[in-house]
C-alpha positions in Angstrom: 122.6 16.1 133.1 122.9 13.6 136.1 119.3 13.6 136.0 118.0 14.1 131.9 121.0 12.2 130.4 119.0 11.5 127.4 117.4 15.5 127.0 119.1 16.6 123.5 118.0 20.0 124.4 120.3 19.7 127.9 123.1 18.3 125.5 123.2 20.7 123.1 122.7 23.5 126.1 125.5 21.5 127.4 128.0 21.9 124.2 127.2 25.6 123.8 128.5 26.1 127.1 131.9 23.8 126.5 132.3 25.8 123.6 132.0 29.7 125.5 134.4 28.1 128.0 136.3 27.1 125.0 136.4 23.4 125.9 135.8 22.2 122.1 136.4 18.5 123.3 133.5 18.3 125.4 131.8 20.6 123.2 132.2 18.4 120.5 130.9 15.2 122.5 128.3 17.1 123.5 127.0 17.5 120.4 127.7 14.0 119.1 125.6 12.7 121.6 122.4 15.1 121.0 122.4 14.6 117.4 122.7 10.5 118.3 119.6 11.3 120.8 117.8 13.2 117.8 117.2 16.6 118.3 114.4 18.6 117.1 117.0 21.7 115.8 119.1 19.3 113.8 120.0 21.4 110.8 121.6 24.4 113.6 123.2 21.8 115.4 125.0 19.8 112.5 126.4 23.5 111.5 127.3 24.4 115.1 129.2 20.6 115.6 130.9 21.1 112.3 132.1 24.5 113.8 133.9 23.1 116.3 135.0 20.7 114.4 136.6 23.6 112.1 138.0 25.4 115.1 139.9 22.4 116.2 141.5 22.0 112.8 142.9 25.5 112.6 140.6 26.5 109.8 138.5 29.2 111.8 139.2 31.1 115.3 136.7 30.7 117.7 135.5 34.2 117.6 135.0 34.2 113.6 132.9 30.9 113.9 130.9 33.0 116.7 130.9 35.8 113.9 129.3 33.3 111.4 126.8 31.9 113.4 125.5 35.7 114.0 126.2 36.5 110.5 123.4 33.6 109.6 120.5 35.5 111.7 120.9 39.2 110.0 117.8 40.7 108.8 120.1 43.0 106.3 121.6 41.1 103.5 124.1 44.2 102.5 125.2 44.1 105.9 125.8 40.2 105.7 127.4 39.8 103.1 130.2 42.5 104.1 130.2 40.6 107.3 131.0 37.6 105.8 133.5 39.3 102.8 135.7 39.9 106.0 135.2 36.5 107.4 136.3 34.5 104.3 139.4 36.4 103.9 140.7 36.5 107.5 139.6 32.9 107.3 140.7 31.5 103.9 140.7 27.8 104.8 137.2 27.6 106.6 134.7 25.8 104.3 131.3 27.1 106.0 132.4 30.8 105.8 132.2 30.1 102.1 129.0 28.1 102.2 127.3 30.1 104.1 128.1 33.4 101.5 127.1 31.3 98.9 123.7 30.3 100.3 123.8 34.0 100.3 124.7 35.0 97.4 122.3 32.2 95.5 119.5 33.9 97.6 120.5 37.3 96.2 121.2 35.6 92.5 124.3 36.3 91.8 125.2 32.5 90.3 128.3 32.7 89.2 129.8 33.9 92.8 127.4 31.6 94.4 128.8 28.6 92.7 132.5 29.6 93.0 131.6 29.9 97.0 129.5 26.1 97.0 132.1 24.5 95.0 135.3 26.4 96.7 133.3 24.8 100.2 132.9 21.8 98.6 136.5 21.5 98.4 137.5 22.2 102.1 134.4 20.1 103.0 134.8 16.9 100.8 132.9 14.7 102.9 130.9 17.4 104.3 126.7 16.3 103.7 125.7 20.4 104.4 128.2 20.7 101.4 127.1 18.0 99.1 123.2 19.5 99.8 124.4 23.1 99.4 125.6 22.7 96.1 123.0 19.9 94.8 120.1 22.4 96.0 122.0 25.1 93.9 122.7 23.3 91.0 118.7 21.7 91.3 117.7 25.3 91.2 119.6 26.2 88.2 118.3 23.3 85.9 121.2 21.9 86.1 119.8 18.5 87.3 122.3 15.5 86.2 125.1 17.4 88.0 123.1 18.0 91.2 121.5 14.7 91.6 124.8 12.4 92.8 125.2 15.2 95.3 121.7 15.5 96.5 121.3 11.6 96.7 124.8 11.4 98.9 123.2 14.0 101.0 119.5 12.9 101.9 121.6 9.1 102.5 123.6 11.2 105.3 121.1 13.0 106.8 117.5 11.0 106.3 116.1 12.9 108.8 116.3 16.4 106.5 112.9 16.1 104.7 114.1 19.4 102.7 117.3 16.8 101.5 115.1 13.9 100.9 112.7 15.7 98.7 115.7 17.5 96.5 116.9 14.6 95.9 113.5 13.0 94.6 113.1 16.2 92.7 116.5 16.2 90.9 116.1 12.2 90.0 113.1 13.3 88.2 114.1 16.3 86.2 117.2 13.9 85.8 114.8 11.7 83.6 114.2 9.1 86.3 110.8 9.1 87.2 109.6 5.8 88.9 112.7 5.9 91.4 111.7 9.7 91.7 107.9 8.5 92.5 109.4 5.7 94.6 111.5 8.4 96.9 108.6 10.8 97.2 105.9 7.9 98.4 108.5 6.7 100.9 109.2 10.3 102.2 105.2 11.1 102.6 105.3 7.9 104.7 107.9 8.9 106.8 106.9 12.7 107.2 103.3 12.5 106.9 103.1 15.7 108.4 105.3 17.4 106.3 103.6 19.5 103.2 106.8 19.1 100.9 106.3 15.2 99.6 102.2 15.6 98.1 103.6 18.8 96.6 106.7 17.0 95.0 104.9 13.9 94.2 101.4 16.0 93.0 103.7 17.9 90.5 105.5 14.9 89.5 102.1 13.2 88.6 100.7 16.3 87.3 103.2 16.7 84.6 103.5 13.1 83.7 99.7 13.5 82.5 98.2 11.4 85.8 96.3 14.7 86.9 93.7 12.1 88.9 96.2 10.9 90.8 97.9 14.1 91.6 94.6 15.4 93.0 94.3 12.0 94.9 97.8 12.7 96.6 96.7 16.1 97.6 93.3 15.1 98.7 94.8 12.6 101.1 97.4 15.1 102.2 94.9 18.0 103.6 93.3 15.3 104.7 95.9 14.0 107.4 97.5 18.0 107.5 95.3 20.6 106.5 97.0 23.5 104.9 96.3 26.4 102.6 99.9 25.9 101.0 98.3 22.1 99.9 95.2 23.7 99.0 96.9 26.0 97.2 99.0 23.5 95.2 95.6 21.6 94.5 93.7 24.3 92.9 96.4 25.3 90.9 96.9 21.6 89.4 93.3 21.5 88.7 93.3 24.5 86.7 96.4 23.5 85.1 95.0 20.1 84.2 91.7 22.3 82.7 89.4 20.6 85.7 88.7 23.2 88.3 85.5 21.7 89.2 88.0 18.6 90.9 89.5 21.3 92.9 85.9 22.8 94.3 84.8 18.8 95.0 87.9 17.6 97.0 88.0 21.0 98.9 84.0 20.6 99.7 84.8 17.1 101.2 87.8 17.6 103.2 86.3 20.4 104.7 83.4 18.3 105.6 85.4 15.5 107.1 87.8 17.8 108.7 85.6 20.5 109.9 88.6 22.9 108.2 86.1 26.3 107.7 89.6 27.5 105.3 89.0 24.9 103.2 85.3 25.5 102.9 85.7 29.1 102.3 88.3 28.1 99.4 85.8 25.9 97.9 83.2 28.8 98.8 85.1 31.5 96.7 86.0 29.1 93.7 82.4 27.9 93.1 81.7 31.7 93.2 84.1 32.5 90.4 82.9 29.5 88.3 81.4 30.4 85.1 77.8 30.4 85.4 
C-alpha cells in the first residue's frame, strides 16, 4: 500500500482483509477509498461496503453477511434460496438479505414474493441506490414503467458509472411516454460507454418502434462499427426484418465487415443473402 496507494485492486484486497480480522473501520475506509479511485468490480464492491456498513449497525452478524455473499455465487437456485430463507429470518432487520432473495426470486418469477422482498429492502435501505435500482429494474420488467422510473432515475444519478442503471433508466422514461429525454439519455450513454453493446440496442429499439427504422439501422451500423459483436448483429438483422427491409441488414453487415475485416459479420451477411428469396 506504501508503495501503490492509488491501486483499487490493493484497496479493496486491503478491506477484505480488515473485514476477516473483523476490523470493519478500516474495512470500511478501505473501501471508501477504492470505490473513490474507481474500481473495475464496482457493483461487488458497493454490496461488500454496504455489508459492512450493515454489520456495524447491528442489522447482520458478520458470519451471515459472509453467508450472503457465498449465497450470491450458487450454481443451485433451490439450494439458494433455502440458504437465504434462513438468512432473512435469523436476520430480520438486514436489507440486502431481502434484496438479494428477491433478485432471486424475480429470476425464478415468483412476482409477488419478489416485490414483497424489493420493497420490504427498500424500506431498511431508504437511501440505498442497489435498492432504488433493484426495485426500478423489477418494476421495468413488469411493465410497470411510471412506478419504476423515479426509482431508476435516482439510481443511474448515484451510480453513473453502472451502464446497466443508466440504460434502465432511459428505457423506463420511454415506455413511461417520454421519448426525447429517453433518446437524449441513451445518445449520452453511447458516448460515454462506447464500448458497451447495451445503448445502440436501447436506442435502435427506441427508434425502431417510433417508425425511424433508418436511423435505428444507422445506430447499429455505427455500433459494430466501433465494437463488433454478434449480439449487435443480431439486434440489427432482427430490426430489419421487423421493419420488412432485410436487404438493409445484408448491406450494413457486407460493409462493416469490409471495413472491419470481422469474417463473423461476413459470414452473417453470407448466410442471409443465401436465404433471400430468389
Amino acid at each position: 500500500m506504501k508503495q501503490h496507494p492509488d491501486s483499487p485492486d490493493l484497496q479493496v484486497a486491503r478491506a477484505r482483509a480488515a473485514f476477516e480480522t473483523g476490523d470493519l473501520p478500516r474495512a470500511a475506509k478501505a473501501y471508501q477509498k477504492a470505490l473513490e479511485i474507481g474500481t473495475g468490480d464496482a457493483v461487488a464492491v458497493h454490496v461488500e461496503a454496504a455489508l459492512v456498513d450493515e454489520i456495524r449497525a447491528g442489522a447482520i452478524t458478520a458470519e451471515g453477511a459472509r453467508d450472503l455473499l457465498q449465497v450470491r455465487g450458487l450454481d443451485d437456485p433451490g439450494l439458494a434460496l433455502d440458504r437465504l430463507d434462513a438468512l432473512v429470518l435469523a436476520h430480520p432487520h438486514s436489507g440486502w438479505a431481502r434484496l438479494v432473495r428477491g433478485n432471486m426470486r424475480a429470476a425464478r418469477r415468483s412476482t409477488v414474493l419478489a416485490e414483497e422482498d424489493l420493497r420490504a429492502a427498500l424500506d431498511r435501505m431508504p437511501a440505498t441506490p442497489e435498492a432504488w435500482g433493484a426495485l426500478g429494474s423489477f418494476l421495468l420488467g413488469q411493465h410497470r414503467a411510471k412506478e419504476a422510473r423515479p426509482l431508476l432515475a435516482k439510481a443511474a444519478k448515484v451510480r453513473p458509472a453502472d451502464i446497466s442503471l443508466v440504460v434502465a433508466a432511459a428505457i423506463a422514461a420511454a415506455e413511461a411516454g417520454d421519448l426525447p429525454v429517453a433518446e437524449k439519455e441513451l445518445r449520452a450513454a453511447m458516448a460515454r460507454f462506447p464500448s458497451s453493446t447495451g445503448p445502440p440496442l436501447g436506442l435502435a429499439r427506441l427508434l425502431l418502434s417510433t417508425g425511424r427504422p433508418d436511423l435505428a439501422f444507422t445506430v447499429l451500423e455505427d455500433a459494430l462499427g466501433t465494437h463488433p459483436d454478434l449480439t449487435l448483429a443480431g439486434a440489427l438483422v432482427s430490426a430489419a426484418t421487423e421493419a420488412g427491409k432485410p436487404e438493409a441488414a445484408i448491406e450494413i453487415l457486407d460493409r462493416v465487415a469490409q471495413r472491419t475485416g470481422d469474417s463473423r459479420l461476413q459470414r452473417a451477411a453470407d448466410g442471409l443473402r443465401a436465404q433471400a428469396p430468389k
